[in-house]
HTML snippet that shows the backbone in 3Dmol.js (N, CA, C, O; Angstrom):
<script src="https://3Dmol.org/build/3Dmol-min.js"></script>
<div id="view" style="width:600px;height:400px;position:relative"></div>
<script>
const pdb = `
ATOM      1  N   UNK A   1     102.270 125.292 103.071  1.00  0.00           N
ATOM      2  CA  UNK A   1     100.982 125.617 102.511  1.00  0.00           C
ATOM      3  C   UNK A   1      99.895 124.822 103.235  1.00  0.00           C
ATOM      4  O   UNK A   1      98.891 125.411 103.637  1.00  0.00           O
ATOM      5  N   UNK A   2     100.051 123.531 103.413  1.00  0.00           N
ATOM      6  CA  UNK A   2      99.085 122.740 104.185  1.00  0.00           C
ATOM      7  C   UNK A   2      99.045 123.294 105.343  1.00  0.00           C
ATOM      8  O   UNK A   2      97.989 123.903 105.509  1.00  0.00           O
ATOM      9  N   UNK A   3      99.863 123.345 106.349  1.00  0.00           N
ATOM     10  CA  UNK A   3     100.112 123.814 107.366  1.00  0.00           C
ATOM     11  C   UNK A   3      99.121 125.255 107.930  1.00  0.00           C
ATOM     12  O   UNK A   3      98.458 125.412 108.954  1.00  0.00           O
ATOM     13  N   UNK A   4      99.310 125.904 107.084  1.00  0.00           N
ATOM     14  CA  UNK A   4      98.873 127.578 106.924  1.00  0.00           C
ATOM     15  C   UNK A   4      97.212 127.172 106.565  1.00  0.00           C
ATOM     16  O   UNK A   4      96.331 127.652 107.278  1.00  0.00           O
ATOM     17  N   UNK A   5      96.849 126.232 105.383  1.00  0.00           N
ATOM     18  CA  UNK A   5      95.294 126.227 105.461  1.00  0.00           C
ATOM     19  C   UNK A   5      94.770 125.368 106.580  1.00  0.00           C
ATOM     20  O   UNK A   5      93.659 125.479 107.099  1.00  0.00           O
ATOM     21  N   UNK A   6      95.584 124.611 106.847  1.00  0.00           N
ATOM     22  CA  UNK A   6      95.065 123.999 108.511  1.00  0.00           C
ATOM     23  C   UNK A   6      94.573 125.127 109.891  1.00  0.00           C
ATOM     24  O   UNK A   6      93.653 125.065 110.706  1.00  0.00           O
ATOM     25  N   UNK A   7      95.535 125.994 109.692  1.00  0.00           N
ATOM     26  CA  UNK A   7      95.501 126.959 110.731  1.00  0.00           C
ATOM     27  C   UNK A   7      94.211 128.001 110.494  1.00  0.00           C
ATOM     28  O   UNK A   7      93.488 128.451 111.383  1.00  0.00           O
ATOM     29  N   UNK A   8      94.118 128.259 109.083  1.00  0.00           N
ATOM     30  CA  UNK A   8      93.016 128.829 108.146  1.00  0.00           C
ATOM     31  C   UNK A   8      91.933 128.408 108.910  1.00  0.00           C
ATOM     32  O   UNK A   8      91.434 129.074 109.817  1.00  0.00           O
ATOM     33  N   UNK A   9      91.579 127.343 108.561  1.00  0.00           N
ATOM     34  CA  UNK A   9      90.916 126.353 109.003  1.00  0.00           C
ATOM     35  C   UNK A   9      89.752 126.350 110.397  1.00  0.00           C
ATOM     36  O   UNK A   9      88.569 126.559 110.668  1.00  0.00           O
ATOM     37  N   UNK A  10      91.340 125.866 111.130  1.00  0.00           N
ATOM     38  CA  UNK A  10      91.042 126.585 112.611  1.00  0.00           C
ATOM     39  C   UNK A  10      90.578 127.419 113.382  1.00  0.00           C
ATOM     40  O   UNK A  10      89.999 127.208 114.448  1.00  0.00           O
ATOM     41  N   UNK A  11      90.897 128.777 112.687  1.00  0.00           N
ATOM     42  CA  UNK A  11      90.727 130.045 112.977  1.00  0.00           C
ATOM     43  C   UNK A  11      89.300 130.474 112.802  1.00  0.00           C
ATOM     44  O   UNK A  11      88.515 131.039 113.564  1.00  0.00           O
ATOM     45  N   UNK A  12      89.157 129.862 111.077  1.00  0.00           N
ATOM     46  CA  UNK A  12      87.561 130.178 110.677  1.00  0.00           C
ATOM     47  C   UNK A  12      86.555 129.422 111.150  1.00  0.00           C
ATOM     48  O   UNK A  12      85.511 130.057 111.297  1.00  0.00           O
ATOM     49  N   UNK A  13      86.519 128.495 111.385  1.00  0.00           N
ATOM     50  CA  UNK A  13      86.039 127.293 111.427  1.00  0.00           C
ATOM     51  C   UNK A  13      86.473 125.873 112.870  1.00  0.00           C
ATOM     52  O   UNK A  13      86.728 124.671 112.795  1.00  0.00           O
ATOM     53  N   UNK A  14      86.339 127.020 114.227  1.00  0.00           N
ATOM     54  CA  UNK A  14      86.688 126.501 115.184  1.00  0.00           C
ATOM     55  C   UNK A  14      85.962 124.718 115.151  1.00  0.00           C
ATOM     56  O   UNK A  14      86.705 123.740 115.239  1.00  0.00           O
ATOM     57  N   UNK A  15      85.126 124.650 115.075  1.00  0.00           N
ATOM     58  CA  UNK A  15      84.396 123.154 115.474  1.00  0.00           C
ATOM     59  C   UNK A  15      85.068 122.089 115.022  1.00  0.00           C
ATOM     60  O   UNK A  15      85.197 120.969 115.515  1.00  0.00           O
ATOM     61  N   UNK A  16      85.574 122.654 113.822  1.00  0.00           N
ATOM     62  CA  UNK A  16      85.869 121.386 112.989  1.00  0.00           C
ATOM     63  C   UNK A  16      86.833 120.342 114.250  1.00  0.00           C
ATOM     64  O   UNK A  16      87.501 120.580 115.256  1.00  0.00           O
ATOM     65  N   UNK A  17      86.514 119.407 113.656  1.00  0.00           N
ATOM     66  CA  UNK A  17      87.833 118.144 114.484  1.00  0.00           C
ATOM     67  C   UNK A  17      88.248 117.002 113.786  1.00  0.00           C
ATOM     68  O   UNK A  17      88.947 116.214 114.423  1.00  0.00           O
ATOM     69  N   UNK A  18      87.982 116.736 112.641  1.00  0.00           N
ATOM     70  CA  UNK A  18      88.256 115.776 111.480  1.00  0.00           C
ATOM     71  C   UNK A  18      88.662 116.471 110.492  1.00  0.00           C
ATOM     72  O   UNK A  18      87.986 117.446 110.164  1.00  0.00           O
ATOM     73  N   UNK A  19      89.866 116.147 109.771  1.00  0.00           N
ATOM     74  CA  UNK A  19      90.339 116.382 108.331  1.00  0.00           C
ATOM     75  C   UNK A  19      91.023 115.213 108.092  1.00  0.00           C
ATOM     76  O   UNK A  19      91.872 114.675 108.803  1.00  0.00           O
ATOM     77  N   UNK A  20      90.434 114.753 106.679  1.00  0.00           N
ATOM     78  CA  UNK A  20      90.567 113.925 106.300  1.00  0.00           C
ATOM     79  C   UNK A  20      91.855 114.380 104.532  1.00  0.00           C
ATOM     80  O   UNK A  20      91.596 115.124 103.586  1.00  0.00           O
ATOM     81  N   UNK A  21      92.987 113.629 104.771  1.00  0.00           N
ATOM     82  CA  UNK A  21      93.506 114.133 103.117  1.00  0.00           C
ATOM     83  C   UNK A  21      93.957 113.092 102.574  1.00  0.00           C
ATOM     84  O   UNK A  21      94.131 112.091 103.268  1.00  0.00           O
ATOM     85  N   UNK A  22      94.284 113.087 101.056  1.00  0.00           N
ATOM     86  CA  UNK A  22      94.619 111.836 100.194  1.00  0.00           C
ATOM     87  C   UNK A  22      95.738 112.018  99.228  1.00  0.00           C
ATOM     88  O   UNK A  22      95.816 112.832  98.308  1.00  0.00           O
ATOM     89  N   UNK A  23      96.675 111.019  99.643  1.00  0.00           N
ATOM     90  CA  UNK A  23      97.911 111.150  98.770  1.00  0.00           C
ATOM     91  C   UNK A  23      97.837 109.660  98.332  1.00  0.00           C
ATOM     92  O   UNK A  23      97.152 108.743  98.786  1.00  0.00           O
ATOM     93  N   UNK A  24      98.742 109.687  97.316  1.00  0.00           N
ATOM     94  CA  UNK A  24      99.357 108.678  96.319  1.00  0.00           C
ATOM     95  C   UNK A  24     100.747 107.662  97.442  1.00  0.00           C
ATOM     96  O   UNK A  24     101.888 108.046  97.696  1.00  0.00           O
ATOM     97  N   UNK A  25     100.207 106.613  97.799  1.00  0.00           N
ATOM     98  CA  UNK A  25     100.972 105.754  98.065  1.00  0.00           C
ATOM     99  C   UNK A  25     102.656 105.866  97.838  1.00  0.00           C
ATOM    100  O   UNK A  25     103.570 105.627  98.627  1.00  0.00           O
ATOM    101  N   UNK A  26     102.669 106.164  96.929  1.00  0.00           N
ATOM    102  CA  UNK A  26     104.088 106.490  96.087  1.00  0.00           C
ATOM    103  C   UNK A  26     104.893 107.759  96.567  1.00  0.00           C
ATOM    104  O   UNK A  26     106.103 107.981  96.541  1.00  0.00           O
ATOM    105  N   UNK A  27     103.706 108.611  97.065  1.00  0.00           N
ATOM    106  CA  UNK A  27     104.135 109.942  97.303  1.00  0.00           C
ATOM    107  C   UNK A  27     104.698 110.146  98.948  1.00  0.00           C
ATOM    108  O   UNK A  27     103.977 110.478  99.889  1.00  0.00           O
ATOM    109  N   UNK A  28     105.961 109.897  99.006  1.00  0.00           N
ATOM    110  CA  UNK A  28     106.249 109.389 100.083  1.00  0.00           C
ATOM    111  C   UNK A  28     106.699 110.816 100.927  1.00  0.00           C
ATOM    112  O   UNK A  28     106.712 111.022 102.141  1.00  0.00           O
ATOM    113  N   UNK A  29     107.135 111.894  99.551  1.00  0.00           N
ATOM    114  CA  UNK A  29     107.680 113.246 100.289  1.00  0.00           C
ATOM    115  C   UNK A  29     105.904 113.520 101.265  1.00  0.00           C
ATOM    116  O   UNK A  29     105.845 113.481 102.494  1.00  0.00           O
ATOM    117  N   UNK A  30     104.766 113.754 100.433  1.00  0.00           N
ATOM    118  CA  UNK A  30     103.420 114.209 100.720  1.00  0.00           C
ATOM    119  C   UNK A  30     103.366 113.384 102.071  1.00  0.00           C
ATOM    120  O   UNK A  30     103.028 114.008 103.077  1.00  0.00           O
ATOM    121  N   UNK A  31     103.659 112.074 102.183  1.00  0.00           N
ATOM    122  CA  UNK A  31     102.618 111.128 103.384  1.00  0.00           C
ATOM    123  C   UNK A  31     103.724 111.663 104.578  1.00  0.00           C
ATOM    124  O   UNK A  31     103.167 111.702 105.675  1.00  0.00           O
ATOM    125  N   UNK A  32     105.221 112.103 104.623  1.00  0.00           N
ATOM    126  CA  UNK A  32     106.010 112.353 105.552  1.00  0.00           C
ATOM    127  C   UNK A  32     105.324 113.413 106.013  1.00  0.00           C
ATOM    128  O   UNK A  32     105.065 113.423 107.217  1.00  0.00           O
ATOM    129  N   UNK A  33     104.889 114.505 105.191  1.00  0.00           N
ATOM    130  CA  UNK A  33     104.073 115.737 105.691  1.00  0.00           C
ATOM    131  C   UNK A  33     103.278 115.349 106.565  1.00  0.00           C
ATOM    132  O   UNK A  33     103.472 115.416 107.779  1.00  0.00           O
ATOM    133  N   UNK A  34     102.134 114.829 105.909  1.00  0.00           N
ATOM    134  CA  UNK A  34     101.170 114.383 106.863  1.00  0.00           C
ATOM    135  C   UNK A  34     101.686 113.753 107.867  1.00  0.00           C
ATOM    136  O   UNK A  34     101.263 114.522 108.730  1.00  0.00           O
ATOM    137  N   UNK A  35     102.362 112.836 108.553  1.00  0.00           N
ATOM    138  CA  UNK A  35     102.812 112.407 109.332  1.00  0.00           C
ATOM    139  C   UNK A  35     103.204 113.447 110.267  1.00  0.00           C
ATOM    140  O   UNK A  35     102.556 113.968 111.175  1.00  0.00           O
ATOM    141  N   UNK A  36     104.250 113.623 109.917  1.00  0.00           N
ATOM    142  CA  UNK A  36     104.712 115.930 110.771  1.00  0.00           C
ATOM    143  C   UNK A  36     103.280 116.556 111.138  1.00  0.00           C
ATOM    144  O   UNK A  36     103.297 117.197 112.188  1.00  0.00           O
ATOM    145  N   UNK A  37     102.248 116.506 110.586  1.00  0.00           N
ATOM    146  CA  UNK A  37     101.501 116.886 110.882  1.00  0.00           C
ATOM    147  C   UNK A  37     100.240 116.366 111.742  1.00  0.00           C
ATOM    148  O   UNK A  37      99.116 116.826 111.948  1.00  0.00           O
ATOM    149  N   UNK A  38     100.799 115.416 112.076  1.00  0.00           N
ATOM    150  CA  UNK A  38      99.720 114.664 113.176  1.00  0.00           C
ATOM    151  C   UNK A  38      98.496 113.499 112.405  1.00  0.00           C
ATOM    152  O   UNK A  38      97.711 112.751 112.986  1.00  0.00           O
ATOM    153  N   UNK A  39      98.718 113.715 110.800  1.00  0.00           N
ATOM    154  CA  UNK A  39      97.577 112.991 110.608  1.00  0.00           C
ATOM    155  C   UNK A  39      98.171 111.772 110.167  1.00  0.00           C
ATOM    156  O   UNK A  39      99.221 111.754 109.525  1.00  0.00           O
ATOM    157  N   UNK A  40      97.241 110.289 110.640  1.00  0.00           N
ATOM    158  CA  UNK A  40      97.040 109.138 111.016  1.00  0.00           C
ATOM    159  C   UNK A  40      96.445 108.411 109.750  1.00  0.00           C
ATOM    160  O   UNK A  40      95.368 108.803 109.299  1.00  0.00           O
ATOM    161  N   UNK A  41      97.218 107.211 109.084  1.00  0.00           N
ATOM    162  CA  UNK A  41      96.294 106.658 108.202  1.00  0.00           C
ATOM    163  C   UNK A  41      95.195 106.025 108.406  1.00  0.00           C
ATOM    164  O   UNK A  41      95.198 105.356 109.439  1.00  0.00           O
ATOM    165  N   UNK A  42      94.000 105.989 107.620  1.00  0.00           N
ATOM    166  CA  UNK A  42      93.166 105.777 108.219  1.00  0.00           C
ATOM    167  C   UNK A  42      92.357 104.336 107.465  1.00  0.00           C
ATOM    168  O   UNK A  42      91.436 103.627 107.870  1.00  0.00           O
ATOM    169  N   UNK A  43      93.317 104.304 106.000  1.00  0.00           N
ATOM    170  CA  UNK A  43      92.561 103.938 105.105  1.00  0.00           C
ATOM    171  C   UNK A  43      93.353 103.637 103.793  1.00  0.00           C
ATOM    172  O   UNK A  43      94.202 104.453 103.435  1.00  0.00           O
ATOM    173  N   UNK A  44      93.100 102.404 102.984  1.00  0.00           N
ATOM    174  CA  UNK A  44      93.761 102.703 101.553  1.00  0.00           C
ATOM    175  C   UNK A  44      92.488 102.359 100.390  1.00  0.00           C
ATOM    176  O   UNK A  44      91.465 101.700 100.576  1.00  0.00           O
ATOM    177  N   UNK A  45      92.775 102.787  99.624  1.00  0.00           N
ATOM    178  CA  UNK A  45      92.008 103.129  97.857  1.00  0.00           C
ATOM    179  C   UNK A  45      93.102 102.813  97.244  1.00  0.00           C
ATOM    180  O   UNK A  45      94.264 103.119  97.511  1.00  0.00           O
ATOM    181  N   UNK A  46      92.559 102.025  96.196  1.00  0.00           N
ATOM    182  CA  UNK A  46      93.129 101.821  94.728  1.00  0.00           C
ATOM    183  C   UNK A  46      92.061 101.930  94.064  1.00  0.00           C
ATOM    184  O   UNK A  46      90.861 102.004  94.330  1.00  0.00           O
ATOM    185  N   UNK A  47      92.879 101.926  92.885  1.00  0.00           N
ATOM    186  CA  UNK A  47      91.829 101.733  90.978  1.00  0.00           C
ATOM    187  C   UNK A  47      92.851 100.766  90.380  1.00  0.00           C
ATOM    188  O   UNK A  47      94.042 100.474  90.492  1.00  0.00           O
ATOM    189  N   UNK A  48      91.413 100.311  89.465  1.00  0.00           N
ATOM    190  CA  UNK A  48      92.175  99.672  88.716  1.00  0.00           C
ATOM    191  C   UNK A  48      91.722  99.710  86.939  1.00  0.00           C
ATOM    192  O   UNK A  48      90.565  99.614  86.531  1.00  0.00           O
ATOM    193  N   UNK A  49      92.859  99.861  86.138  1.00  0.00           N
ATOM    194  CA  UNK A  49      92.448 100.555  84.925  1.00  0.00           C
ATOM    195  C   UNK A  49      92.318  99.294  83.852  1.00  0.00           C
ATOM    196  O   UNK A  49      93.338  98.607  83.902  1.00  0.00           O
ATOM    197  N   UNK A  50      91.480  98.869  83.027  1.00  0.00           N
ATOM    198  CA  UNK A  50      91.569  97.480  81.978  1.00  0.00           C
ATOM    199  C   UNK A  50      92.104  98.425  80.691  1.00  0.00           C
ATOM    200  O   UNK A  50      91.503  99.335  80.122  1.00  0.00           O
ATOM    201  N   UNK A  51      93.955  97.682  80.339  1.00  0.00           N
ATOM    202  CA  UNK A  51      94.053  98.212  79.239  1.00  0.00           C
ATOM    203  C   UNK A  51      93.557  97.440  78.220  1.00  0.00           C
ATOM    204  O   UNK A  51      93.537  96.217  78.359  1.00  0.00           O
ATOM    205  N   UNK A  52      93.003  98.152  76.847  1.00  0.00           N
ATOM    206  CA  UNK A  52      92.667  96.933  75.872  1.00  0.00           C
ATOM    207  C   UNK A  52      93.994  97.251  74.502  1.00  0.00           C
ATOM    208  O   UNK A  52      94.729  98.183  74.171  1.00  0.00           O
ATOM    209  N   UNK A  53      93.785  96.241  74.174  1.00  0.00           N
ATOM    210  CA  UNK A  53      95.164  96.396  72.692  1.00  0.00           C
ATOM    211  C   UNK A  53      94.385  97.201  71.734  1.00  0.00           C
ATOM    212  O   UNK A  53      94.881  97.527  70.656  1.00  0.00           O
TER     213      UNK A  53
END
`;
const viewer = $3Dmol.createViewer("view");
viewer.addModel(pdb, "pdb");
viewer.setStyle({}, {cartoon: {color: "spectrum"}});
viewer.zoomTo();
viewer.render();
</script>
C-alpha cells in the first residue's frame, strides 16, 4: 500500500523529492518497511503523558 501511494505520488506529482513518514519506535514491522523502501531516519519525537491518581 505504501509502496503503490509512493508511486501515486510520483506519477502525479513529479517534483516532489522529500517524503517525510512517522512510525512508533516500537513498530518495528512499519520502520523495516521504510527501510526497504529507501527512507532514512531523520529524527525522533516523544510525548510525555502526567498521570494523576
Amino acid at each position: 500500500m505504501k509502496l503503490a501511494n509512493l508511486r501515486g505520488l510520483q506519477t502525479e506529482h513529479p517534483p516532489v523529492e522529500r517524503v517525510m513518514t512517522f512510525n512508533a519506535e516500537e513498530n518495528e514491522h512499519m520502520l523495516s518497511i521504510n527501510v526497504q523502501l529507501c527512507f532514512k531516519p531523520a529524527g525522533y519525537d516523544g510525548g510525555w503523558q502526567k498521570r494523576t491518581k
